[in-house]
C-alpha positions as CSV (number, residue, x, y, z in Angstrom):
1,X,3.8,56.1,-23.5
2,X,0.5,54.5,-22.7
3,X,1.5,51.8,-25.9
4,X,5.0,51.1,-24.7
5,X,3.7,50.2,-21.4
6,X,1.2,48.3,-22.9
7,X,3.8,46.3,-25.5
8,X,5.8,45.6,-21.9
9,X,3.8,44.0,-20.5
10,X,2.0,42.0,-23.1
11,X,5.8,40.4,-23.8
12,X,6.2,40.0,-19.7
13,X,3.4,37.9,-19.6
14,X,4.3,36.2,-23.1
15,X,7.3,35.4,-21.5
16,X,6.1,33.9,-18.6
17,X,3.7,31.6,-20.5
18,X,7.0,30.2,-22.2
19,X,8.7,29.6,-19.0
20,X,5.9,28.2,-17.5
21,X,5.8,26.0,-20.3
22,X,9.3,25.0,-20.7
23,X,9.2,23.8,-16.8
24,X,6.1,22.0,-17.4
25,X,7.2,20.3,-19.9
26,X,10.4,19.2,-18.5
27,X,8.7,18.4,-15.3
28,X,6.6,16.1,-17.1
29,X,9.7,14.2,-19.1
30,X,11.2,13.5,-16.1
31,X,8.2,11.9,-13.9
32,X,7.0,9.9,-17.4
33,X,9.2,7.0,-17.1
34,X,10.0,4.4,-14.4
35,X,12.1,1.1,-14.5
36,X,12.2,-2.1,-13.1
37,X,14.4,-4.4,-12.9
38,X,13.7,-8.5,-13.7
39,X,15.3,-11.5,-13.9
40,X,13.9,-14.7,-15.1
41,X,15.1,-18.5,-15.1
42,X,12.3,-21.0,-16.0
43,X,11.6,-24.4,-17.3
44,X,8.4,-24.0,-18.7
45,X,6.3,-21.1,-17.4
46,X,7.0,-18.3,-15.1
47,X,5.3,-15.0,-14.3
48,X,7.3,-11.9,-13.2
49,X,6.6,-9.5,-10.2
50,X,4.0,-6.7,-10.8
51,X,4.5,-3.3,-11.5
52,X,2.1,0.2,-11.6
53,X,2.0,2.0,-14.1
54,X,0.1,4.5,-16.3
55,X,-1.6,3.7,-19.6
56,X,0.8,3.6,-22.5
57,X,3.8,1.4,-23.7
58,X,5.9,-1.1,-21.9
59,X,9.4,-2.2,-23.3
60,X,11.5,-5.0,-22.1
61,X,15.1,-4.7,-22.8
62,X,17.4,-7.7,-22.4
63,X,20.3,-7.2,-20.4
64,X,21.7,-10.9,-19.8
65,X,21.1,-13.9,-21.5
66,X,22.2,-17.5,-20.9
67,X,21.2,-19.2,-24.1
68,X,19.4,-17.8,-27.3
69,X,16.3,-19.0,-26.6
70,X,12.5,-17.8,-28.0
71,X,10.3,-18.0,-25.9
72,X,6.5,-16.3,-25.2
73,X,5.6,-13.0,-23.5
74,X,2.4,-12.2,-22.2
75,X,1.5,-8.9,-21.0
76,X,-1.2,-9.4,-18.3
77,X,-3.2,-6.6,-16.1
78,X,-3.5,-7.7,-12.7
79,X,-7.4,-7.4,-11.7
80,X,-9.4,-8.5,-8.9
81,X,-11.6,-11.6,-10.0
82,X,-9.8,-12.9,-13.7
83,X,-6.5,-11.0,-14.2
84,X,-6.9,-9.6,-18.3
85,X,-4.6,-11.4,-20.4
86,X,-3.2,-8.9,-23.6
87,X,-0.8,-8.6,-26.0
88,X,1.5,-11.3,-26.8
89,X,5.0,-11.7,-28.3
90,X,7.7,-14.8,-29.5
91,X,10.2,-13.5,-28.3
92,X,14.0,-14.8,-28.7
93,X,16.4,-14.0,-25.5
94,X,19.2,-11.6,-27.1
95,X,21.4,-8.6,-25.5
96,X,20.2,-5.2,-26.4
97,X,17.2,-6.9,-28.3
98,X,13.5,-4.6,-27.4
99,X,10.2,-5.8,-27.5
100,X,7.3,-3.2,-27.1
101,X,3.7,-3.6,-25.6
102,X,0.5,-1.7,-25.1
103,X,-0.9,-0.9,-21.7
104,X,-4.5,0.2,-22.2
105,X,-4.8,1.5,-19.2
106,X,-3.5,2.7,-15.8
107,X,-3.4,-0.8,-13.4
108,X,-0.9,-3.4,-11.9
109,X,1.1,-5.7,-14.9
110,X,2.8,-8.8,-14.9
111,X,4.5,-10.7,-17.4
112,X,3.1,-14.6,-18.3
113,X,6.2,-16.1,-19.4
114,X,6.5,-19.5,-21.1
115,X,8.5,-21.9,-23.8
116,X,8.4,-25.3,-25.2
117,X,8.4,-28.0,-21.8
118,X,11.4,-29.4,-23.1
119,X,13.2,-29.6,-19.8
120,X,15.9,-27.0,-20.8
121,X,16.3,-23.7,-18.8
122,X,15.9,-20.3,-19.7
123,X,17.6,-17.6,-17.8
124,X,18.6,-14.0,-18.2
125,X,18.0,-10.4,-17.2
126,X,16.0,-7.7,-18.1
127,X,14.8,-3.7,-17.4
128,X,10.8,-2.6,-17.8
129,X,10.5,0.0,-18.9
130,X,6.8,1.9,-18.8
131,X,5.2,5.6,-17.8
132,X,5.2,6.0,-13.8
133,X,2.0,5.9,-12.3
């Protein structure tokens, strides 16, 4: 008797490790990412609006795009002082095309923008998308 109580409860609380598992885990899929919406339309150089986020990767995602154009991204942490400037990527303007960037750590990001000055325009759309601060 003493055994089959024993064996009960040893699989209740096995149990209830899993479940509280499974819902943390979930939990913790949903909150992870956030998106942001940006468009862009430059000459030359252009930085977009800031976003928070944790430490980890960013994506941009094209959405719209004028012209097939390359052009240079920046990822930049916002700091007080010098903002950080880090990882960079040619980058040509395409629907559906992905570009990925590291985030070392949690902060405020921007995107430094720019192309050859060659008075031609370079517009589109985009969606961020990084882990939610």
């Amino acid at each position: 008797m003493l055994q089959t109580t024993t064996r009960r409860r040893a699989a209740r609380a096995t149990a209830a490790v899993f479940c509280a598992l499974a819902l943390a885990l979930s939990q913790a899929g949903l909150a992870a990412a956030a998106e942001k919406k940006v468009s862009f339309a430059f000459k030359y150089r252009m930085d977009t609006s800031t976003w928070k986020q944790k430490r980890g990767k960013v994506s941009i995602l094209f959405t719209k795009c004028r012209a097939q154009r390359s052009f240079h991204a920046l990822l930049v942490r916002e700091r007080f002082g010098q903002d950080t400037k880090l990882e960079g990527h040619t980058l040509t303007c395409r629907v559906g095309q992905r570009a990925y960037f590291d985030a070392p750590d949690n902060g405020t990001y921007y995107f430094t923008l720019t192309k050859a000055d060659d008075n031609e325009y370079i517009t589109g759309n985009a969606t961020l998308s990084f882990p939610a601060p």
